[in-house]
FISEDO-187532 format. One record per residue (C-alpha): x, y, z. Coordinates in Angstrom, 2 decimals. Example, Ala and Ser with C-alpha at 12.3 -4.5 7.8 and 13.67 -1.06 7.14 Angstrom:
BEGIN
<rec u="12.30" v="-4.50" w="7.80"/>
<rec u="13.67" v="-1.06" w="7.14"/>
// end
This chain:
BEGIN
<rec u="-132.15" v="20.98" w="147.14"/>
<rec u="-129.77" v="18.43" w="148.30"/>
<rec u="-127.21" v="17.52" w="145.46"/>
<rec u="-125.49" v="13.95" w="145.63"/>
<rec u="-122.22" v="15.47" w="146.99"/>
<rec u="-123.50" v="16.79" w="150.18"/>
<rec u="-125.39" v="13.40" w="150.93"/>
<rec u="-122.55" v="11.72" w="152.25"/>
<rec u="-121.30" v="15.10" w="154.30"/>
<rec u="-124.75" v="16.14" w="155.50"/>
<rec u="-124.86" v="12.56" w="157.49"/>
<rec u="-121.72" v="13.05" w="159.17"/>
<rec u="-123.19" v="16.14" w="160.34"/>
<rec u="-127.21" v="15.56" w="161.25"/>
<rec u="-128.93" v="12.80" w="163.36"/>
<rec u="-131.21" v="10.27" w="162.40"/>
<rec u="-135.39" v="10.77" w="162.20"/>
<rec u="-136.71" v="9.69" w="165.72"/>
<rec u="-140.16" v="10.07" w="167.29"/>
<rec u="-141.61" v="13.55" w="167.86"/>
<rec u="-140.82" v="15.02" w="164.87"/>
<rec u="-142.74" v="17.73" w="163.55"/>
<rec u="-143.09" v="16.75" w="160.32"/>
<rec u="-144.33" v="13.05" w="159.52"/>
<rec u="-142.58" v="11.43" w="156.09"/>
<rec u="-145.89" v="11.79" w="154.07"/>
<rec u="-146.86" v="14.78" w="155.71"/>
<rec u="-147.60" v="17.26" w="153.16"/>
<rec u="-147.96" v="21.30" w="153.66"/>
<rec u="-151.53" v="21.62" w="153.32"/>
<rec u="-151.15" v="18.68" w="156.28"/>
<rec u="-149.64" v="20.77" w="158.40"/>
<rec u="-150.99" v="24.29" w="157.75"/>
<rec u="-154.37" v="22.73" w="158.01"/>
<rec u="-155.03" v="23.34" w="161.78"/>
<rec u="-154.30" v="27.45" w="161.36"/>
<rec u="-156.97" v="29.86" w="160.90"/>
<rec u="-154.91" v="32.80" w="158.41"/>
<rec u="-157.79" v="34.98" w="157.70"/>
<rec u="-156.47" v="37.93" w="157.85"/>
<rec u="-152.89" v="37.17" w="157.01"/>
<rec u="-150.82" v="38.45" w="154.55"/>
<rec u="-147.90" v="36.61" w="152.77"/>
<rec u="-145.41" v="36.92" w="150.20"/>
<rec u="-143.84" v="33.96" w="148.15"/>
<rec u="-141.10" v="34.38" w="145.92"/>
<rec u="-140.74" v="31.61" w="143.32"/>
<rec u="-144.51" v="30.78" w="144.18"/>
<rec u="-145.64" v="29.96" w="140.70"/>
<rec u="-144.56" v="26.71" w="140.78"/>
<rec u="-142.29" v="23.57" w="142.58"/>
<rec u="-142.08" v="24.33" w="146.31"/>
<rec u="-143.39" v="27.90" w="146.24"/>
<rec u="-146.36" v="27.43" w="144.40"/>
<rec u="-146.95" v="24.16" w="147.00"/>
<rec u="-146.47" v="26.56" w="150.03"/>
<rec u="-148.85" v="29.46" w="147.90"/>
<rec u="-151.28" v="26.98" w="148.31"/>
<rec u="-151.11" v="25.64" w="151.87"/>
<rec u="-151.24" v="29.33" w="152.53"/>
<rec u="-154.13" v="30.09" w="150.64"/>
<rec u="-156.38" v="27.20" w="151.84"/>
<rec u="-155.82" v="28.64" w="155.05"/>
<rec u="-157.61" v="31.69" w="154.29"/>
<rec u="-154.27" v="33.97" w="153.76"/>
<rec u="-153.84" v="36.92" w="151.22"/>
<rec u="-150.98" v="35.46" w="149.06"/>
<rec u="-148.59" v="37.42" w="146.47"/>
<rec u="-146.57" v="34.95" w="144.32"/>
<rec u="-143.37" v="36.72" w="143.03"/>
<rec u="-141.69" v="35.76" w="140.27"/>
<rec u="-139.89" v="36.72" w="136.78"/>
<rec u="-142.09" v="34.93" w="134.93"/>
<rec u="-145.04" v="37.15" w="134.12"/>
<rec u="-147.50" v="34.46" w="132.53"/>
<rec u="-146.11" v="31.40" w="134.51"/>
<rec u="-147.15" v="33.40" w="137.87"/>
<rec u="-150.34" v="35.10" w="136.36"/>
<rec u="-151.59" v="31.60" w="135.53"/>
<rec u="-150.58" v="30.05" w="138.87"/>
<rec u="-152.54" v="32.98" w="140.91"/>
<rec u="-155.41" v="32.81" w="138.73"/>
<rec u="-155.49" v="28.71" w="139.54"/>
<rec u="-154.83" v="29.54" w="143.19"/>
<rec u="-157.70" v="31.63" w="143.48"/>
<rec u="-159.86" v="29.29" w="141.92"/>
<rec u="-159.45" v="26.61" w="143.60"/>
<rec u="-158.83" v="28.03" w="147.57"/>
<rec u="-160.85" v="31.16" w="146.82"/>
<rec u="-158.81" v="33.18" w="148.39"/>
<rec u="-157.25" v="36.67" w="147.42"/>
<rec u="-154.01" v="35.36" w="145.55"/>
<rec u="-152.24" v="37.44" w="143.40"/>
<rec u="-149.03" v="37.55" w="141.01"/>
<rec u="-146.44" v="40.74" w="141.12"/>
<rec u="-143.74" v="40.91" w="138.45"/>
<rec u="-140.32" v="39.82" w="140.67"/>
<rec u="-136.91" v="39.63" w="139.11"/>
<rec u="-134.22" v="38.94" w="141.61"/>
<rec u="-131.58" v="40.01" w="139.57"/>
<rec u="-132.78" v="43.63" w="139.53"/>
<rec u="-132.16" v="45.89" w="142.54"/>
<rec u="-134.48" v="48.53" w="140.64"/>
<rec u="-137.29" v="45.58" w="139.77"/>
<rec u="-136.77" v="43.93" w="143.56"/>
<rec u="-137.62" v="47.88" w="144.71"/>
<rec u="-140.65" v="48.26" w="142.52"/>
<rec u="-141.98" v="45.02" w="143.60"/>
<rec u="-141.59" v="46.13" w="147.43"/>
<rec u="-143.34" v="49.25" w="146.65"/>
<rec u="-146.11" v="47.41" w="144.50"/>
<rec u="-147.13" v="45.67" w="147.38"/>
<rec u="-147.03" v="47.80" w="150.28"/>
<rec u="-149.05" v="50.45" w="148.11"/>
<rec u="-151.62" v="47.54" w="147.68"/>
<rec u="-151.89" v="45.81" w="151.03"/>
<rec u="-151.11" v="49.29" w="153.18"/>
<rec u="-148.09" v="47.74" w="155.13"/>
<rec u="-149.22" v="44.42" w="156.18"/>
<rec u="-147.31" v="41.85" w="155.80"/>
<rec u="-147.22" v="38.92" w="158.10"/>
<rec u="-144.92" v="36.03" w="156.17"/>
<rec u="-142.06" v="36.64" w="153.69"/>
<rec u="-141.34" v="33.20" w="151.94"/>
<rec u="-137.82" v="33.81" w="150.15"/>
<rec u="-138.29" v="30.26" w="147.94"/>
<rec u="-136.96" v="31.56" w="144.58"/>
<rec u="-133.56" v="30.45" w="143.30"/>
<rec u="-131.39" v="29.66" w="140.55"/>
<rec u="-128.50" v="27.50" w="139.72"/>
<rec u="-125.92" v="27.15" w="137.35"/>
<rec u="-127.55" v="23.66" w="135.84"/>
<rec u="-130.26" v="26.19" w="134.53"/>
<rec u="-128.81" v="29.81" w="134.00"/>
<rec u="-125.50" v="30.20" w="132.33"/>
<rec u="-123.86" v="32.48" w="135.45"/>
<rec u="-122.29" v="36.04" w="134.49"/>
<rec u="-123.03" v="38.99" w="136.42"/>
<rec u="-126.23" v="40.98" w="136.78"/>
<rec u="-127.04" v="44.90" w="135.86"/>
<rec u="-126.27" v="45.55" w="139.48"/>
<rec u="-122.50" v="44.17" w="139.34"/>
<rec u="-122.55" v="40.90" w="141.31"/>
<rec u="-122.03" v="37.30" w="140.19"/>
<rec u="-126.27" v="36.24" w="138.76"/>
<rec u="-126.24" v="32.80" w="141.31"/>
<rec u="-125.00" v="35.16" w="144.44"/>
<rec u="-127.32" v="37.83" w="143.66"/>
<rec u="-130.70" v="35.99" w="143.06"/>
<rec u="-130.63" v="33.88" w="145.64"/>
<rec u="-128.98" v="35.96" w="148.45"/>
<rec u="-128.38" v="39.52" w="147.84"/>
<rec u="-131.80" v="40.13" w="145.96"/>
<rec u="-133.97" v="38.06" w="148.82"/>
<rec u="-131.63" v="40.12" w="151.26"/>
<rec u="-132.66" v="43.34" w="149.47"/>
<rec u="-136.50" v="42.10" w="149.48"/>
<rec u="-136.53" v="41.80" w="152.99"/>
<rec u="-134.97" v="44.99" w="153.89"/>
<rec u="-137.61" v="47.01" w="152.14"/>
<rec u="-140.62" v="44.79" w="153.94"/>
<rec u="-139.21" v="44.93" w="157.05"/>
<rec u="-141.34" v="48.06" w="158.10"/>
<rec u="-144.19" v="45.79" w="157.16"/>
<rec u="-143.30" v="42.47" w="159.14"/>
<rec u="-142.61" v="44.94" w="162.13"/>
<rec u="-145.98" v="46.40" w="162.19"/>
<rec u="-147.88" v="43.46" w="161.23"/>
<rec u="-145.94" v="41.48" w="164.12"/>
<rec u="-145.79" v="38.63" w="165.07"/>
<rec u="-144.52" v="37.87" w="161.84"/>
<rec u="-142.14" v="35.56" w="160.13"/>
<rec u="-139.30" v="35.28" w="157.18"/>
<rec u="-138.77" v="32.23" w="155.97"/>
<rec u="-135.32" v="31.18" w="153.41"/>
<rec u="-135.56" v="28.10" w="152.01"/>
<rec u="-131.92" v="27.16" w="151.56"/>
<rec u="-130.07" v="23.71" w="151.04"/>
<rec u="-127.88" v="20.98" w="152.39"/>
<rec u="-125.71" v="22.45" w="149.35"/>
<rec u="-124.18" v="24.77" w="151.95"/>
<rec u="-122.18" v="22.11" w="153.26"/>
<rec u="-119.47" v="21.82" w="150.09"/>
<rec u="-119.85" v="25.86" w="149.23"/>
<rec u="-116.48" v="26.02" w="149.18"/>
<rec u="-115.40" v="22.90" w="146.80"/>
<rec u="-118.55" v="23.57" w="144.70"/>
<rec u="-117.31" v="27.35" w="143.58"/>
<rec u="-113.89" v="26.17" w="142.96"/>
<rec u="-112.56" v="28.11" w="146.67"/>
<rec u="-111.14" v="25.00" w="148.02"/>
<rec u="-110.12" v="21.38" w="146.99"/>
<rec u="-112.50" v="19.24" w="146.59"/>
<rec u="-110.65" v="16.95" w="148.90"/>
<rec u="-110.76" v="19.38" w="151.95"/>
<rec u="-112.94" v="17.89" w="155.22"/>
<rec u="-112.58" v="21.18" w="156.53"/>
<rec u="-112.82" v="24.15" w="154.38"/>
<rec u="-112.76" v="27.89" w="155.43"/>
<rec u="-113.45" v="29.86" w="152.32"/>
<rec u="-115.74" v="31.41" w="154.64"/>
<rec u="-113.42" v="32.76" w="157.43"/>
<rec u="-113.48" v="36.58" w="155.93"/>
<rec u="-114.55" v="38.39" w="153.40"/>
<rec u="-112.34" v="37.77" w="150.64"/>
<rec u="-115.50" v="35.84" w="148.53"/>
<rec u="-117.97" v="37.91" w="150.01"/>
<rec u="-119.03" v="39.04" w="147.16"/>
<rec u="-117.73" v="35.94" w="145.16"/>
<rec u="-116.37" v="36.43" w="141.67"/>
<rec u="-117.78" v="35.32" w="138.61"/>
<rec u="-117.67" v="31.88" w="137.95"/>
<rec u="-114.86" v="30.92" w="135.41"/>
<rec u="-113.57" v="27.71" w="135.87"/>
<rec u="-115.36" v="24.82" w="134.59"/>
<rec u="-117.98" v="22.62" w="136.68"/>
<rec u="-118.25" v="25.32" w="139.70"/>
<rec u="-121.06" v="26.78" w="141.28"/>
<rec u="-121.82" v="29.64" w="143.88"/>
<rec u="-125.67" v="27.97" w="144.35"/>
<rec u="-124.34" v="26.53" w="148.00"/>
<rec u="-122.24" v="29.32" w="148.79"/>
<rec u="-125.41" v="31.82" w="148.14"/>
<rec u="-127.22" v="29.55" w="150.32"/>
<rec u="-125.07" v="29.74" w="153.40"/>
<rec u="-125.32" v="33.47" w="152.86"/>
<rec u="-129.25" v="33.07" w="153.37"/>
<rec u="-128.35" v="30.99" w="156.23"/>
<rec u="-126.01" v="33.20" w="158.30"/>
<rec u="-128.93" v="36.08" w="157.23"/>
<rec u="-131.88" v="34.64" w="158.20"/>
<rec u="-129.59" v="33.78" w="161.70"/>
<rec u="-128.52" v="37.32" w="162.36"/>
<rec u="-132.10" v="38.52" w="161.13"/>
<rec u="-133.62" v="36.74" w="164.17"/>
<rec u="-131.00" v="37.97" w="166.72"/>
<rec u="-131.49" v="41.47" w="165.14"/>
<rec u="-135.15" v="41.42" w="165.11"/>
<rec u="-136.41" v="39.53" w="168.14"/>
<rec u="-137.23" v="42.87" w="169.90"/>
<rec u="-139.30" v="43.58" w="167.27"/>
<rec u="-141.56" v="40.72" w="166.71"/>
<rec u="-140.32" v="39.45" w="163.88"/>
<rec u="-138.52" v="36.20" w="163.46"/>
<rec u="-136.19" v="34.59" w="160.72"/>
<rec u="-135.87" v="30.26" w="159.80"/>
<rec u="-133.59" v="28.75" w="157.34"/>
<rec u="-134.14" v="25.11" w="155.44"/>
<rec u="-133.71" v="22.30" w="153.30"/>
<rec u="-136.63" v="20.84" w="151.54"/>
<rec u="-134.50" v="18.03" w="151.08"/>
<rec u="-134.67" v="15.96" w="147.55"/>
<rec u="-137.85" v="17.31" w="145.34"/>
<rec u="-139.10" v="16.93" w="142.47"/>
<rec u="-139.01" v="20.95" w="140.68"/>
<rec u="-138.13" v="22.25" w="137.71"/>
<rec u="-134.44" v="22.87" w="139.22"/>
<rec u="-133.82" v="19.26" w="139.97"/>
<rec u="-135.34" v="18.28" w="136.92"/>
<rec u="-132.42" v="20.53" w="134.84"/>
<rec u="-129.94" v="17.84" w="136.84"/>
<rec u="-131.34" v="14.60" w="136.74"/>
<rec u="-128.10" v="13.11" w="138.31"/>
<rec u="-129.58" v="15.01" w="141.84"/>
<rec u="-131.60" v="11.94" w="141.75"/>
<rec u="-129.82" v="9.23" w="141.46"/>
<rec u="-129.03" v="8.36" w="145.29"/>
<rec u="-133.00" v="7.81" w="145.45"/>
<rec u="-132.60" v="4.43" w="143.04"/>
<rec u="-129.67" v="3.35" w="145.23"/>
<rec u="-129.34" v="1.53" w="148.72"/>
<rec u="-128.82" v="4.37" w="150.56"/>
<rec u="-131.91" v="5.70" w="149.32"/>
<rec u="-133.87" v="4.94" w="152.95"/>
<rec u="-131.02" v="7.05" w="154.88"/>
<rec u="-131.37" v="10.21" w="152.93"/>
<rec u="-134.96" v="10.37" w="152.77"/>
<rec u="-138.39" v="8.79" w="152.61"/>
<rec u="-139.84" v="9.00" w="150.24"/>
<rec u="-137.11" v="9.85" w="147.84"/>
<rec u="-137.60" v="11.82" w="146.19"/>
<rec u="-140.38" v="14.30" w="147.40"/>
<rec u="-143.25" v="15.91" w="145.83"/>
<rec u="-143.45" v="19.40" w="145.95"/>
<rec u="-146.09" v="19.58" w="148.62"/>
<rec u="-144.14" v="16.67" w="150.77"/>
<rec u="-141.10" v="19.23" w="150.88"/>
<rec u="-142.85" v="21.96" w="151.35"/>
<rec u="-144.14" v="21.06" w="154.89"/>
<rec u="-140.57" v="21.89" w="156.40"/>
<rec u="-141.92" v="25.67" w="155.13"/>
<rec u="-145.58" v="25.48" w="156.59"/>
<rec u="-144.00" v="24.36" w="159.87"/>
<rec u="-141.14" v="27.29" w="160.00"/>
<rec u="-144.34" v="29.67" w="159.05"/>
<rec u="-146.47" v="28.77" w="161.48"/>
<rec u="-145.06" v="25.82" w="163.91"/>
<rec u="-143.32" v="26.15" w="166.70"/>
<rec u="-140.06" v="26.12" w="165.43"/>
<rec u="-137.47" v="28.31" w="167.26"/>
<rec u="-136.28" v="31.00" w="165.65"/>
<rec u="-132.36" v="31.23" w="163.79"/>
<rec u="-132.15" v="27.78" w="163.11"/>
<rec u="-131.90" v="25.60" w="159.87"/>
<rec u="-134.46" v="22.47" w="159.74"/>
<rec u="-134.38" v="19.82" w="157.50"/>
<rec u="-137.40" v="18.41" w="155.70"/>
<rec u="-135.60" v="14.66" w="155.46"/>
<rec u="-135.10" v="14.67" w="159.33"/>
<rec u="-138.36" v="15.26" w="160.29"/>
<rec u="-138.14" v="19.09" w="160.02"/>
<rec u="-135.94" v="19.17" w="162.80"/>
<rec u="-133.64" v="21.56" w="163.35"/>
<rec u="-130.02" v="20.55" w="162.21"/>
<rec u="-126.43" v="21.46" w="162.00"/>
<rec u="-124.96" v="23.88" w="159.81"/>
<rec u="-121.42" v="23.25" w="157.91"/>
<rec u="-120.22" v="27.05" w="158.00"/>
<rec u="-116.71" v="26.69" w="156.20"/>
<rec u="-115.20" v="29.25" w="159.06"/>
<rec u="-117.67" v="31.49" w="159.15"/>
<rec u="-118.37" v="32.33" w="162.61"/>
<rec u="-121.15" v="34.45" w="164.70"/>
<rec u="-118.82" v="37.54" w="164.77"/>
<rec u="-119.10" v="37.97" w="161.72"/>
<rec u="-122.83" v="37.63" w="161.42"/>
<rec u="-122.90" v="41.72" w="162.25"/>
<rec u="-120.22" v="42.58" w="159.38"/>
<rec u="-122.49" v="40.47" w="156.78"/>
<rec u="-125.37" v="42.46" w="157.18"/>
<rec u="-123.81" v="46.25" w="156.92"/>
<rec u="-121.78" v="44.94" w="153.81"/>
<rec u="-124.90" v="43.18" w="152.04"/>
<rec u="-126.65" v="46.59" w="152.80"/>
<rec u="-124.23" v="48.50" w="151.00"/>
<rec u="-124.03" v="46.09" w="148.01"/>
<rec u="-128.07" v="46.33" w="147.54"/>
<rec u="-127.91" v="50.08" w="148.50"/>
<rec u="-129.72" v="50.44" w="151.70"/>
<rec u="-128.88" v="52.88" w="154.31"/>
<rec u="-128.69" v="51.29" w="157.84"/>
<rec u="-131.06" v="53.97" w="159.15"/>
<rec u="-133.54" v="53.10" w="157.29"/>
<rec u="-133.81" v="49.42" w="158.29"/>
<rec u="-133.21" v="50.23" w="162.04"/>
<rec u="-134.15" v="47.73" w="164.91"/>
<rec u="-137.47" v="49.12" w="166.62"/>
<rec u="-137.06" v="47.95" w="169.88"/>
<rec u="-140.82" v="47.53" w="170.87"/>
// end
């Protein structure tokens, strides 16, 4: 999602929409994913039961694909596979999914590998939270709730499927992240609000972040440039393999998120409203194409794209983190979900 704040930054840092874009401003995903053939394919969508994951759940599905919608939500993603079904008629299915569980985020994995014998071909990490609509604290597991269901229980997820999306190669992992990124540091209170330049980033002394104390701050952008720098490092780790990794903005939507901060939407009723977006805001399905085309376009691999540009890729604001430490992110984020690095080892095929 793209809260007001980061409009203003996000321009400084992206170029305008041009010709050749892969993504059209009405283009929706069932648009896009409608010239792909995915009988056959499995995929996983977290947060698919409604907003933007229950929009890509259904491009996907149309297509032909086998689609699991994870969520925490028992009835809500029940009801949303059972509608999915009926009106795509393909195999889609709902698997309890509670990112702030390592134990739940391990039964899940084992669920579905028991049921679809290792195949996996697309990982859609779309669920999230924020602190507009949980009240922050930390989870059974230790870490701050924000932090862990958006980065560190996706991260998790995607260890334990990785066997899968090797064997099942090509394959792809999707994070759907946010132009939030770009103030991660003023949002969770790490650096003034003032600062054009902040490096909260530059080690690991917020990696894990805290709890969130102070009034009016947030780790939802700072979790988000976690998924970033993942899905980055994923690709470089992982190319060998078959498998590749995309980060994105969906840009302003309509969900049940934005909907718990109505303010998100106020820069759509003013005059800069035609240089964020058009239309402003999107539907779900309008922002979900930047997904459909990082599933199955041609998008190249380790980027960030950005719905509101045209799904093109853009630039990311990484408050000093840099590519060295890309390597030193992934062995710490395995020890703080509890994986050994042997047993998500690069195959080199």
């Amino acid at each position: 999602m793209l809260p007001i704040f980061a409009v203003a930054i996000s321009l400084a840092f992206c170029f305008c929409p041009g010709f050749g874009n892969p993504c059209s401003d009405l283009e929706t995903a069932d648009d896009f994913a409608a010239s792909f053939n995915l009988s056959g394919k499995v995929a996983i969508v977290t947060g698919g039961d409604s907003g933007l994951g229950f929009a890509t759940a259904e491009a996907l599905a149309r297509q032909g694909a086998a689609v699991v919608i994870g969520g925490h939500n028992v009835e809500k993603c029940e009801a949303a596979a059972r509608n999915l079904s009926a009106t795509t008629g393909a195999d889609v299915r709902s698997s309890p999914l509670d990112l702030s569980s390592f134990a739940n985020v391990r039964a899940f994995a084992d669920k579905f590998l028991k049921d679809f014998h290792g195949k996996l071909h697309l990982l859609i990490n779309d669920a999230g939270i924020s602190h507009e609509t949980v009240s922050g604290g930390k989870t059974e597991d230790g870490f701050e709730q924000v932090f862990q269901v958006n980065y560190l229980g996706h991260f998790l997820l995607t260890e334990l499927l990785l066997p899968a999306l090797r064997k099942s190669r090509p394959s792809r992992i999707v994070h759907v992240a946010s132009e939030a990124h770009k103030m991660a540091c003023a949002q969770a209170g790490f650096s003034a609000k003032w600062n054009p330049f902040p490096r909260c980033a530059r080690d690991f002394t917020y990696i894990p972040p805290p709890v969130m104390t102070k009034p009016n701050t947030s780790l939802y952008g700072f979790s988000k440039l976690m998924m970033i720098e993942h899905a980055a490092e994923l690709s470089a780790r992982e190319a060998k393999s078959g498998v590749s990794a995309y980060s994105l903005c969906p840009g302003l939507v309509v969900t049940d998120m934005t909907q718990a901060n109505p303010d998100i939407f106020k820069m759509c009723n003013s005059s800069l409203s035609s240089w964020i977006q058009k239309p402003c805001p999107y539907n779900p399905q309008q922002g979900a194409a930047v997904i459909t085309y990082t599933a199955l376009g041609d998008a190249l691999p380790g980027l960030w794209y950005q719905r509101r540009f045209g799904c093109k890729a853009g630039t990311v604001e990484r408050s000093g983190f840099t590519d060295a430490m890309r390597s030193e992110l992934y062995s710490r984020s395995q020890k703080m979900v509890g994986v050994q690095s042997s047993q998500s080892a690069e195959i080199v095929v």
